[in-house]
N, C-alpha and C positions, 0 to 999 in steps of 0.2 A: 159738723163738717169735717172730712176726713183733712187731717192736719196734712197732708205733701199736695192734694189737690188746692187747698189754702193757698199754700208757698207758689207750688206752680203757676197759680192766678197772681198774683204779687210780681211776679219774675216777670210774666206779660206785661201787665200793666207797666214796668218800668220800663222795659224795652220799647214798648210804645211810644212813653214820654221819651223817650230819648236818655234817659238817666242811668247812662248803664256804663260806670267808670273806664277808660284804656284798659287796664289790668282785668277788666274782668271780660274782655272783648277774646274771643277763641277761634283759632285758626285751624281749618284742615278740613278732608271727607265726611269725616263721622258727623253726624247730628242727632239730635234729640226732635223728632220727629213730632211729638208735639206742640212744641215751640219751635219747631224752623232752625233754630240755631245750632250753630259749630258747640261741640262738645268732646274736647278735646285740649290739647295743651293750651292754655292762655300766654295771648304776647303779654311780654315783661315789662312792663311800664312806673314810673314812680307819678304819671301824668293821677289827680283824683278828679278832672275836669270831666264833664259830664260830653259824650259823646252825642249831637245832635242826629234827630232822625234825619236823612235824608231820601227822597222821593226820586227815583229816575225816570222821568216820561219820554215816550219817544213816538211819532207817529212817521211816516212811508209816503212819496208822492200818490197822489190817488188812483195814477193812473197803472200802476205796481197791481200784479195777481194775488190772488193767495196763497202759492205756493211759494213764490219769492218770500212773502212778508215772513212766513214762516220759519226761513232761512235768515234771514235778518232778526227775528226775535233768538238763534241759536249765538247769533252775532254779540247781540247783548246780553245773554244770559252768560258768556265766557264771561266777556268784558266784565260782568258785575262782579264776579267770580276772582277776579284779577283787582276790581277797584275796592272791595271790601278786604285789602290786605295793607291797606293805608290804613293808621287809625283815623283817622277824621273822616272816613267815610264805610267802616265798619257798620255801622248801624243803617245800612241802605238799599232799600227795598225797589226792584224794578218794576213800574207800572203798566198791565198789558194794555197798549190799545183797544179802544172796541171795535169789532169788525165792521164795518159803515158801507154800504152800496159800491162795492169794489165793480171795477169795469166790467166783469167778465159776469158776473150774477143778473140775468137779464130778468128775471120774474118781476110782477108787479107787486109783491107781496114785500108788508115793511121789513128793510133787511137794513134799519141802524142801531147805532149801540149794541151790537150783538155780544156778548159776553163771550170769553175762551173757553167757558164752561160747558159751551155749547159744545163745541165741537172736539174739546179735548179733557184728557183726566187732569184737574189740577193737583190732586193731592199726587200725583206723579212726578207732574214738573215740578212743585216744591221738594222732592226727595234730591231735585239737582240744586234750584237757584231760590231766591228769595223774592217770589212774586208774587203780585194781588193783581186783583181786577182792578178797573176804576171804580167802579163803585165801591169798594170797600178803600181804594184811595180815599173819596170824598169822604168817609165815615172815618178814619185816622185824622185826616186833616181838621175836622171839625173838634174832634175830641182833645188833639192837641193846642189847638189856637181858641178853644174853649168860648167858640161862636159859633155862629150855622155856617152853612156850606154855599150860604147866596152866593160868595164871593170865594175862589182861591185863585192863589197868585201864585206865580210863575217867579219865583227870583230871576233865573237866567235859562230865556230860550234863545236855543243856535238855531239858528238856518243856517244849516250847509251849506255847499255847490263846490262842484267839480271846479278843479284848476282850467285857466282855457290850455294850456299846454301842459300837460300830464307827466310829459316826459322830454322835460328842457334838458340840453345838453344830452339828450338820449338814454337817461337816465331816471328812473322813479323811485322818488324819496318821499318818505313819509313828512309831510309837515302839513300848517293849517298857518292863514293870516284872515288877520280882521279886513273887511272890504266893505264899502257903502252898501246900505240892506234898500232895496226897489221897493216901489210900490207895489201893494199887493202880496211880500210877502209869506200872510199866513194866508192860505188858500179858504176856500168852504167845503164845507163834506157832505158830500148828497145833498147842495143846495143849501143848508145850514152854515151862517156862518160864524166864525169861533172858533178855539179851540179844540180838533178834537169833534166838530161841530157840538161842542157845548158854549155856552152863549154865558155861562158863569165863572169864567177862568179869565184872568185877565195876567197882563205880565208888565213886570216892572220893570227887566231892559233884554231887548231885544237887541242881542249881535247875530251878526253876519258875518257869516265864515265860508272861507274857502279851504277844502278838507281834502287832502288825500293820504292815504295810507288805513294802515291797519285800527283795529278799536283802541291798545293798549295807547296807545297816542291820548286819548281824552283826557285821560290824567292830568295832565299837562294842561293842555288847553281848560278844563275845569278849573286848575289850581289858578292859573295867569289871570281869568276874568271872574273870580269868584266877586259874587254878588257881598256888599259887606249889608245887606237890608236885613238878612234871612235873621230867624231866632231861634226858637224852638225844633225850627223844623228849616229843612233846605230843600226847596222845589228847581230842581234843573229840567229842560225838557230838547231834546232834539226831534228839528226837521229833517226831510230827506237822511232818514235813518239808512236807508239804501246804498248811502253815498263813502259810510265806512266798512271794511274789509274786515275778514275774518285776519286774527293773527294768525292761526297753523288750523289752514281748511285740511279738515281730515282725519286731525289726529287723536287720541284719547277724548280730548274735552271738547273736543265738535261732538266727537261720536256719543258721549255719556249724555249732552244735553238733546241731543236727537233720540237718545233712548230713552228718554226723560217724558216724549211727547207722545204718548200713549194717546190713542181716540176716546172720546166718553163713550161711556157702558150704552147709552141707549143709540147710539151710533152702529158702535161693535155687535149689538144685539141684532141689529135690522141686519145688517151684512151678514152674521154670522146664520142666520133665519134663512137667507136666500141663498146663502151657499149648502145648505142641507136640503132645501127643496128644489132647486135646479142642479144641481151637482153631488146630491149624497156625499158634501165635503166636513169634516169637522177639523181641529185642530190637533184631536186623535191620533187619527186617519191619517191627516197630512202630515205627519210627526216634523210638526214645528215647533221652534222654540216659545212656548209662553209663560213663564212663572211668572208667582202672582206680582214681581214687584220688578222693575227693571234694572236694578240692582241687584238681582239673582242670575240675571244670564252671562252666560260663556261663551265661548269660542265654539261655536259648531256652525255643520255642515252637510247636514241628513236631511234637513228638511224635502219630504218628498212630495207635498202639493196634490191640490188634488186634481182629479181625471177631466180637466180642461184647460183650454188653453186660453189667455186676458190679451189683449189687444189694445192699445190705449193710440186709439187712431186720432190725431189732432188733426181736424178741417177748419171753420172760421176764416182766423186771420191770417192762419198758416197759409192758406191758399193764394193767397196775395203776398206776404211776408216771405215766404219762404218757398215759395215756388220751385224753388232747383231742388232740394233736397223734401219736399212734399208727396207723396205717392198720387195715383189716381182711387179711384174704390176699384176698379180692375183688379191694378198693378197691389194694393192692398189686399185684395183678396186671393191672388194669385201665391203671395209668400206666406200669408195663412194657411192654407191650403198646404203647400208643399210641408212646412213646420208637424201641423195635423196630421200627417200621411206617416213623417218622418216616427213621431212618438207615437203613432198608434190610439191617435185620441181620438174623438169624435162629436167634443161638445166645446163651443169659445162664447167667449163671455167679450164682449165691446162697450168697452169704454169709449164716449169720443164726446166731441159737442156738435154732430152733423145733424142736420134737421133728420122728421120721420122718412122722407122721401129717398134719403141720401143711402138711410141707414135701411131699408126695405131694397137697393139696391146693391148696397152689398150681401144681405142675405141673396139675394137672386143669383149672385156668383157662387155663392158657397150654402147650393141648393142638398148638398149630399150630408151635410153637416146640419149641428144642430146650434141655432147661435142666438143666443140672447143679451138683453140691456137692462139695467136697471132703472123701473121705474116706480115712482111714487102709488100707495095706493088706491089716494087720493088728493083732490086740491085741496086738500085740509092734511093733507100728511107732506104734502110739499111743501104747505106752509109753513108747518112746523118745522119741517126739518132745514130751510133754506137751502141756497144754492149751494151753499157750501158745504153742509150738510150730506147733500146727496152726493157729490162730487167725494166725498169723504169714504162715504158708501162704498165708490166706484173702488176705491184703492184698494178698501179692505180687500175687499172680492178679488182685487188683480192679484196683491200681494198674496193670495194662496195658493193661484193658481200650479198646475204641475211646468206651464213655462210663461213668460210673459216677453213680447217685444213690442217697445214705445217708439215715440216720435221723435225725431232728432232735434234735440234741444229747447225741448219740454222742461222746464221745471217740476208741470205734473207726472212725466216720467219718471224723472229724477227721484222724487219723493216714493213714488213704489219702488227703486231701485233700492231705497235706502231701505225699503220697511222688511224685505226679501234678504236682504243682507241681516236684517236685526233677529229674522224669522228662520235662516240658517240655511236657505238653501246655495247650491250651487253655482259660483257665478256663468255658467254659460248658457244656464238655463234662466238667468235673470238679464245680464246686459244686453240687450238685442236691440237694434235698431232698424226699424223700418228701411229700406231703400226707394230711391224714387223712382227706377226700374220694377218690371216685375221677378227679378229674379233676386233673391237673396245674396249678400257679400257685393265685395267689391265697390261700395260707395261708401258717404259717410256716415260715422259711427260714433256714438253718445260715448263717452272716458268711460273706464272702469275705475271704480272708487270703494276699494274692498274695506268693510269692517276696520277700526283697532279697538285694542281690549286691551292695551300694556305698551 
């Protein structure tokens, strides 16, 4: 056996058990990519006590999209970033939810436990933060407690909740207090009920917290009510993960772990496949930025898209929800059109969730134009790729576009705003927001929220 892949195995293994002295704990960017870990200067310690693993779960009220959740895992990928600079929780690895029957996934096809694998590259998001799936939680867990996985425990889960006055004295301040936990607490997930809707997690105490402020705060709050049960291993888990804030939305390390979150390949393949047979677009062509590791890109602003124009028309709830700032398919079709005319383009791609009838009436307004959707190419390719899946799809395809204007205060706007910014084009040809008139300008308008890189 070649003697350094030996040691490397060894080096795992101990990192696993948790037996990985203060002094040999390393802080900074750099890592050693196939161990996940900081490799770089070591903090200085005289500590030889052994560093316990630690586990961070966290799961989202059910009733949350998927383009939120996604924004909240950016939440805790800082925070872990931030909490792995304490020694005693250096050695702690964030657990991803599984994606479970979210509100907005209407199909009847099994959409629980769905792995991040599915829908995104991990070997990318580990080049930011230190993350696993559940499943490969339950296999760490077993290996260290050196029993099966019938059973894992929770040393300490929080249930959140909002202050009722947010801003006493007029004022908002980051704190959290302990408050009586209600009945019914831990919810069911797609009718499952458990943790997690897993039914073999149980917890040893259950606090109840009133939370607001930023993530850097949990620190604190972790330290105050640490569980003394935990051993080998320290399992914390938070509820209404939604309920805590980004420390600095926006900045370098928003932006590194948003660029972290790369789609999986067979995702990007399907997208990348229909934008070459409806759009003769490639990433070429559209001189976007893609090298192969998200760690290699820069500051640019050429990206030129290709020869259509993305539309991400939100109907549903909107229509109800959001009424005043909502278009009609008219009034939608009317400021497509004009956009079209203005670039000289000819061919739009729609994004939306309006049924077939809604969406055969806005072709009917923009009869001179060439407009398409994407759809599955079978009920067995739908299945496969669930709802999120396709909706994932939809992005790619926007985010190439040569322009794109979304729905006013979309989330899933948001998120192609972001990926157009990662991909280097220009922001006036990315932040557009629909109007509820048919005329372009003058109503309201989604932030601009440009890149940083330093």
């Amino acid at each position: 056996m070649n003697l350094k892949y030996f040691i490397t195995q060894i080096l795992f293994l101990l990192i696993l058990l948790g037996h990985v002295s203060a002094k040999d704990v390393k802080f900074c960017k750099s890592r050693d990519f196939f161990l996940h870990i900081y490799s770089c200067s070591p903090v200085q310690s005289d500590s030889t006590e052994p560093i316990p693993r630690t586990y961070l779960l966290y799961d989202i009220n059910p009733s949350e999209g998927f383009n939120l959740r996604r924004d909240v895992y950016i939440r805790m990928a800082v925070f872990l970033r931030t909490l792995q600079r304490h020694r005693e929780y250096a050695n702690t690895k964030l657990v991803l939810p599984p994606w479970s029957a979210l509100y907005h996934w209407r199909s009847p096809s099994n959409q629980m436990h769905i792995p991040w694998a599915h829908f995104f590259d991990l070997n990318s998001m580990l080049r930011y933060a230190d993350v696993i799936e559940m499943h490969q939680f339950f296999e760490e867990y077993r290996w260290i407690t050196g029993g099966d996985v019938s059973v894992v425990r929770i040393d300490e889960f929080y249930r959140l909740q909002h202050f009722e006055d947010m801003f006493e004295n007029g004022v908002f301040v980051d704190k959290f207090e302990q408050t009586a936990c209600q009945k019914n607490s831990i919810p069911s997930v797609g009718g499952i009920s458990g943790i997690l809707g897993y039914r073999n997690i149980t917890i040893n105490e259950l606090i109840c917290m009133r939370f607001q402020g930023a993530a850097s705060i949990l620190y604190s709050m972790f330290e105050k009510f640490k569980s003394k049960t935990s051993g080998k291993q320290r399992v914390i888990m938070l509820y209404n993960a939604e309920t805590i804030l980004h420390d600095h939305w926006g900045n370098v390390d928003y932006w590194e772990a948003r660029r972290s979150m790369r789609f999986s390949e067979q995702l990007t393949r399907i997208a990348d496949k229909f934008r070459v047979d409806f759009f003769n677009s490639s990433n070429e062509w559209d001189r976007v930025q893609r090298p192969a590791y998200w760690t290699e890109e820069v500051p640019y602003r050429k990206a030129r898209g290709g020869d259509y124009l993305c539309a991400h028309l939100r109907r549903a709830d909107f229509l109800h929800g959001r009424q005043k700032t909502t278009p009609s398919l008219r009034a939608a079709a009317s400021q497509i059109k004009q956009r079209l005319l203005e670039l000289g383009l000819r061919k739009v791609f729609i994004s939306s969730d309006c049924d077939r009838t809604e969406f055969h009436e806005l072709k009917n307004h923009l009869k001179r134009f060439k407009v398409v959707r994407y759809t599955p190419e079978s009920k067995q390719e739908a299945e496969r790729l669930k709802d999120g899946g396709i909706a994932i799809i939809d992005q790619i395809i926007c985010s190439h576009a040569r322009y794109f204007v979304g729905t006013y205060e979309s989330t899933f706007t948001y998120r192609i705003y972001e990926e157009r910014e990662i991909l280097g084009f220009a922001k006036d040809l990315t932040f557009n927001t629909f109007c509820k008139d048919e005329e372009l300008g003058g109503s309201e308008k989604n932030s601009v929220w440009p890149i940083q890189y330093d």
